[in-house]
C-alpha positions as CSV (number, residue, x, y, z in Angstrom):
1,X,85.2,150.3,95.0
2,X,87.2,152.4,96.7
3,X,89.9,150.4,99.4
4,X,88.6,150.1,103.0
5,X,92.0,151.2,104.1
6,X,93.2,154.9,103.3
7,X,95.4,157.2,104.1
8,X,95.0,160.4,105.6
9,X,93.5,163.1,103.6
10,X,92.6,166.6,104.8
11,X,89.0,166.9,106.7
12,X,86.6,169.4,106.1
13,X,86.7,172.7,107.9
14,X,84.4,173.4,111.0
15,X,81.4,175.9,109.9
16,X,79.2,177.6,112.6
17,X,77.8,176.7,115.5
18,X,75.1,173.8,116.1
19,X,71.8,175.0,117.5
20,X,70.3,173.3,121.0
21,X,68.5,170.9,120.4
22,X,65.3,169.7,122.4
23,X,66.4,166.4,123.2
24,X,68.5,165.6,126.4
25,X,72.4,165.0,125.9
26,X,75.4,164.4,127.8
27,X,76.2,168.8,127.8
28,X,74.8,172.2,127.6
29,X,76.1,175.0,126.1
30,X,77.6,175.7,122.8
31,X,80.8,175.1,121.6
32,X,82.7,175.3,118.1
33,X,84.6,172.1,117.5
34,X,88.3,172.0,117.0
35,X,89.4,170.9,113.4
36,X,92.5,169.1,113.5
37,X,94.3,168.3,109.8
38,X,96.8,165.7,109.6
39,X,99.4,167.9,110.1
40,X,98.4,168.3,113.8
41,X,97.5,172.2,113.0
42,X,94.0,173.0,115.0
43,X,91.4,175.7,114.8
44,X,90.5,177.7,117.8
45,X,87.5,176.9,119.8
46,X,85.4,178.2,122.8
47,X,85.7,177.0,126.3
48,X,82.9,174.7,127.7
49,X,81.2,176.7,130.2
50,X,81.7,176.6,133.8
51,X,81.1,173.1,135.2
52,X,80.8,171.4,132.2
53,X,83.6,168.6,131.8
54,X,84.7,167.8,127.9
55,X,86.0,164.2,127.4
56,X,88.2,165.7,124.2
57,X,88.4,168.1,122.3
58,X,85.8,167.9,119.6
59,X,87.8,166.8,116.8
60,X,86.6,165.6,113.3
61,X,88.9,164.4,111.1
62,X,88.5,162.1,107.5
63,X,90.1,159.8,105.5
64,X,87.9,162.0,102.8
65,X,88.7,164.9,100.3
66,X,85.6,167.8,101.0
67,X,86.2,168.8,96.9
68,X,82.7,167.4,95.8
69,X,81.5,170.0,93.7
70,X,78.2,171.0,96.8
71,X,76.5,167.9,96.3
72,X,75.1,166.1,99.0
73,X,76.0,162.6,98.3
74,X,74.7,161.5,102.0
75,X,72.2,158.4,101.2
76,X,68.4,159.5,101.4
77,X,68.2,155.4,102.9
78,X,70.4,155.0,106.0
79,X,70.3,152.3,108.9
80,X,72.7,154.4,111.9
81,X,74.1,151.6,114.0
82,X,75.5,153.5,117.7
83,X,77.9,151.5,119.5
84,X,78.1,153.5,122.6
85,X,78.0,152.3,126.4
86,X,76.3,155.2,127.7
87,X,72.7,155.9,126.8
88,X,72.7,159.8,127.2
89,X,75.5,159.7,124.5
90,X,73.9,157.5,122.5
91,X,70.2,160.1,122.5
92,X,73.0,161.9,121.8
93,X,73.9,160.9,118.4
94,X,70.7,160.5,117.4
95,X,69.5,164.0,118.0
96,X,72.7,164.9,115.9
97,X,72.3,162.5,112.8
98,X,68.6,163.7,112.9
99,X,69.8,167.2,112.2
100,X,71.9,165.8,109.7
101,X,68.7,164.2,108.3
102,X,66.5,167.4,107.8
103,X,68.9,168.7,105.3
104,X,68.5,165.7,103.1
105,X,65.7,166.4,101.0
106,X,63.2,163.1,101.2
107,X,65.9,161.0,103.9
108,X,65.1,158.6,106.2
109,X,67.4,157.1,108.9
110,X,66.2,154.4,111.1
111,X,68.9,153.8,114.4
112,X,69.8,150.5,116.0
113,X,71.6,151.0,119.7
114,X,74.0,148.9,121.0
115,X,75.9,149.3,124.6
116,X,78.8,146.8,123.6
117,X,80.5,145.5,120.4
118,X,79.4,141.9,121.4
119,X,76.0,142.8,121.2
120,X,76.2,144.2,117.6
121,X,78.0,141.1,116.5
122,X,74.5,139.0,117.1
123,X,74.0,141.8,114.4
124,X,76.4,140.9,112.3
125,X,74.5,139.4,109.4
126,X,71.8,142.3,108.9
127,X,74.5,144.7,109.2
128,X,76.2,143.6,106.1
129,X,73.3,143.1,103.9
130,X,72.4,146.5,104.5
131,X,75.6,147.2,102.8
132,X,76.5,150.9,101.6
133,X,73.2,151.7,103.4
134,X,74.5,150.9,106.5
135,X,76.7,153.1,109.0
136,X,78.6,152.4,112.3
137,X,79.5,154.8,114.7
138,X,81.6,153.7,117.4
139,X,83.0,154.2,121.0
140,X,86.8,152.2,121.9
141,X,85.7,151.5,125.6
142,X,82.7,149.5,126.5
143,X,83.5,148.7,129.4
144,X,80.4,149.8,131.9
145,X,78.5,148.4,129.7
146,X,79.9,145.0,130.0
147,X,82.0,144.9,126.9
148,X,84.9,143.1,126.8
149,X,85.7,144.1,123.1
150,X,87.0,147.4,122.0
151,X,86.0,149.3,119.5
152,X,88.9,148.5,117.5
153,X,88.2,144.9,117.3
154,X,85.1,145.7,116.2
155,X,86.4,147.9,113.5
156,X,89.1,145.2,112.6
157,X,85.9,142.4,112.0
158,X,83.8,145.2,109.6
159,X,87.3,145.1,107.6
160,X,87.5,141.6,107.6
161,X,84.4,140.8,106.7
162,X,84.2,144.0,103.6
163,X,81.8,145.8,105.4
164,X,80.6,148.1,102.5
165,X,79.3,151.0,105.0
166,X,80.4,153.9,106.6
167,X,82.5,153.6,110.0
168,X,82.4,156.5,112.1
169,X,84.7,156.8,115.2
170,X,83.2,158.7,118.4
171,X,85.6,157.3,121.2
172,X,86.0,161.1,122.7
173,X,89.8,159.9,123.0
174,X,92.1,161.1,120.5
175,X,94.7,157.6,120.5
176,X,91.7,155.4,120.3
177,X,90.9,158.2,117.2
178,X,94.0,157.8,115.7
179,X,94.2,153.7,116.4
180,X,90.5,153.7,114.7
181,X,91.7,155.7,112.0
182,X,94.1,153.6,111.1
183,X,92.5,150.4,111.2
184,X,89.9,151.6,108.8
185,X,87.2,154.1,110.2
186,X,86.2,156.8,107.6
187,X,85.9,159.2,110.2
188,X,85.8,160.3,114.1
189,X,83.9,163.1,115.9
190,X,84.9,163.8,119.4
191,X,82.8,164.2,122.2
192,X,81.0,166.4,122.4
193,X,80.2,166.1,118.6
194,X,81.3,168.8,116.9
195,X,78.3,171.5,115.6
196,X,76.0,170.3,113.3
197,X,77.5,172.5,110.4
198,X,80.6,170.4,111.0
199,X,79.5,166.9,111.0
200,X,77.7,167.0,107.9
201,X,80.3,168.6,106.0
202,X,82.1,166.1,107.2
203,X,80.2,162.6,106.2
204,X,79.1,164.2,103.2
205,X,83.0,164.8,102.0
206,X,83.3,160.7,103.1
207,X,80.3,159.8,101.2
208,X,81.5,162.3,98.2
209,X,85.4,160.6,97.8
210,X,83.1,156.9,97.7
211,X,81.1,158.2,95.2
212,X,84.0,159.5,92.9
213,X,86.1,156.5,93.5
214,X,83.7,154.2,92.1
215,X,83.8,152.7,88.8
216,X,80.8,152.4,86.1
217,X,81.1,148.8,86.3
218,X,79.7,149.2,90.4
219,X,77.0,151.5,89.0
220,X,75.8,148.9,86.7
221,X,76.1,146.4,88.9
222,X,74.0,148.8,91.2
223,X,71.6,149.1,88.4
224,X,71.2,145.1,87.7
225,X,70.4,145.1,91.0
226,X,67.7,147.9,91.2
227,X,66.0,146.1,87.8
228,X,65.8,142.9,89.7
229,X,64.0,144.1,92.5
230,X,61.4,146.1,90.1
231,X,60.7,142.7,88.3
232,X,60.7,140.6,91.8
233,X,57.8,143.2,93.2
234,X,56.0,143.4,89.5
235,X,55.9,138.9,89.5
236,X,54.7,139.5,93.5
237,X,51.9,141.9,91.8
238,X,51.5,139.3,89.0
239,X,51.0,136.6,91.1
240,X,48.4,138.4,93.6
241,X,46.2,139.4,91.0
242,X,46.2,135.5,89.9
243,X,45.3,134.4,92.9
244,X,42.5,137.3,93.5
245,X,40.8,136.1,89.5
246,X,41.0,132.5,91.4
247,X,39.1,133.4,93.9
């Protein structure tokens, strides 16, 4: 599987704006994210409106090569964790990822919020059995929340402890992006998030460079593991029917 740590590889370009959505978040207005490559070079972008105050540019960078031939490779199954002190950001998110979701033919996503890293820990064991199925986006400061730990030494536990998910870094702070980055995060997305267009470009080019870099052997293995769940549910079947000719 491919190595939790990577180097920098060139993010996919911003495309289009994002279109309002009905639920409530932390800005109004429009705006075109900034794409920033590795080699500090940056795409234009409008200014926020009148009164409204931008944490960072909205940047969205990847460890992740976008050449993956126009499949979407985003999973159809996907548990979202939010690590995010603020709870407008977090609604946030959501509304975002659920855009992403529409354009998934069949998806599902189910969310779990957290306002600090400590209280995801308590989380810690679900999180890694949902595995590849699972991703984490995550703020560095946590602060008003209560958080004593950043989002870095959260980042540096999912590597420790093989986290097989996606990590997704939305700190709004461009050091904390880079720190994140570094430590292992397949992604960040400012804040605001870029435009829809942008973000799933994006974390389907991450998803795409897991999919290439794994080897037949993990899609047996993936395989094995799909036929043992078809013959666990067919003995549960088995084993109903028994007990209803007992009866």
């Amino acid at each position: 599987k491919a190595p939790f740590f990577s180097s920098f590889a060139a993010a996919a370009a911003a495309a289009g704006s994002s279109s309002s959505s009905s639920s409530s978040s932390p800005t109004t207005g429009r705006s075109r994210g900034v794409a920033t490559s590795p080699d500090g070079s940056a795409s234009a972008s409008t200014s926020p409106p009148l009164g409204r105050r931008t944490l960072s540019p909205p940047i969205h960078r990847s460890n992740s090569s976008p050449n993956f031939d126009g499949a979407i490779l985003i999973p159809r199954r996907l548990r979202i964790y939010v690590v995010e002190d603020s709870a407008l950001i977090r609604k946030s998110i959501k509304a975002k990822f659920e855009k992403i979701r529409l354009r998934v033919d069949g998806a599902i996503f189910e969310y779990e919020e957290f306002s600090t890293c400590e209280a995801l820990l308590q989380s810690l064991d679900d999180l890694l059995r949902a595995g590849a199925n699972a991703m984490v986006t995550v703020d560095q400061n946590l602060a008003s929340a209560g958080g004593n730990l950043l989002g870095s030494d959260l980042i540096r536990t999912l590597s420790d402890r093989r986290f097989e998910g996606l990590v997704v870094s939305v700190s709004g702070d461009v050091e904390s992006d880079n720190l994140h980055l570094a430590l292992g995060a397949h992604l960040t997305f400012g804040k605001p998030l870029p435009p829809v267009d942008t973000c799933f470009e994006t974390l389907n080019a991450a998803y795409a460079k897991r999919h290439w870099a794994r080897s037949p052997d993990d899609d047996q293995d993936d395989q094995d593991d799909d036929q043992d769940e078809q013959n666990d549910e067919a003995k549960v079947q088995h084993d109903d029917h028994d007990d209803d000719d007992d009866d």
